[in-house]
N, C-alpha and C positions, 0 to 999 in steps of 0.2 A: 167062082162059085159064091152064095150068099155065105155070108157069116155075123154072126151076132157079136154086141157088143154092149157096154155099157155107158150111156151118158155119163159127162164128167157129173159128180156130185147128187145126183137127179133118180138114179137105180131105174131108167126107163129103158125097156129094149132098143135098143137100133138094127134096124135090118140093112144092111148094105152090100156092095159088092170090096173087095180088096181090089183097089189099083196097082199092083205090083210094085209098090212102093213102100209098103208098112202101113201104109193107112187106112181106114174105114171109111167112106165116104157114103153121106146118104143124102137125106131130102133137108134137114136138121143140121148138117156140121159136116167137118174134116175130121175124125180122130187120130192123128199123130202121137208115135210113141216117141218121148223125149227118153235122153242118154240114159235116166235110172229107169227106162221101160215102162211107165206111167203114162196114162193118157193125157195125149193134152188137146184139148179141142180148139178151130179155128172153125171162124164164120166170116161171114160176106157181113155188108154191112145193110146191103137186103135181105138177109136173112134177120139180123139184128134187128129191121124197122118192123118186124111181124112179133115182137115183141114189147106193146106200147099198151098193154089193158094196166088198172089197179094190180092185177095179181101177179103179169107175169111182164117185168117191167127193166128192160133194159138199155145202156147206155154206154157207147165207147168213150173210149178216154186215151189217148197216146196208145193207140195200137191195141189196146186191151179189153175187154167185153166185162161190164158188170151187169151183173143182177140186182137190181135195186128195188123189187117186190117190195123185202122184208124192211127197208129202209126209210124209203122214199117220203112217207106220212113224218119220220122225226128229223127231216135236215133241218138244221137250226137256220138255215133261211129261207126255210117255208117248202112246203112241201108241192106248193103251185112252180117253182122252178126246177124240179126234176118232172114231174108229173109231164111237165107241158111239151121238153125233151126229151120224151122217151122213144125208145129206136130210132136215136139220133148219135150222130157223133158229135161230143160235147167239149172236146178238147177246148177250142177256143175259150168258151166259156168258163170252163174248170181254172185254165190259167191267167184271165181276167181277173176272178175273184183271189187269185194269188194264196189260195188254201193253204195251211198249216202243216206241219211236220202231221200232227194228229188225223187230221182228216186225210192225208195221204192214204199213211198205215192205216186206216181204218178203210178206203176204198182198196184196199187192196184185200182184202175182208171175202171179199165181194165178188172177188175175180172169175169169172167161169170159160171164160177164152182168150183167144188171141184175135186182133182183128186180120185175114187174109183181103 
């Protein structure tokens, strides 16, 4: 049957069916409940690339899904290199520029899925 649920972070409805697994599956995401019973969402990485405007702006990274919306205009090296990767997997890239202990913990800020 259907059952409701809530976007990780977002308070958007999601309407899905349960796969007989603990999950919520919709048009949107995977909901997975991890060991403390909290949601954790996983996406495809076509789902990830329908996420490429200014406002709603995302990029994976080792497996991982950010949201770089809120971000993206202050990366200290320019904001023309996130923008132009968006709904992309960025891995290669991220460890090219060999980023900081800082900018790690700061992307992790960020995080709103898992990549499936």
């Amino acid at each position: 049957g259907l059952k409701s649920g809530k976007c990780a972070g977002r308070g958007l409805g999601v309407w899905g069916r349960r796969n007989g697994f603990g999950s919520l599956e919709s048009d949107i995401g995977r909901v997975v409940m991890d060991g403390d019973g909290k949601e954790k969402k996983s996406l495809t990485l076509f789902q990830v690339s329908k996420h490429k405007s200014d406002d709603d702006l995302y990029v994976a990274v080792h497996d991982r899904v950010y949201d770089l919306s809120e971000f993206w205009r202050r990366h200290p090296g320019g904001e023309g290199l996130i923008r132009e990767r968006a709904g992309k997997d960025v891995t290669v890239e991220f460890e090219a520029i060999h980023h900081s202990k800082t900018a790690q913990d700061l992307l992790r800020k960020y995080e709103v899925a898992s990549l499936r």
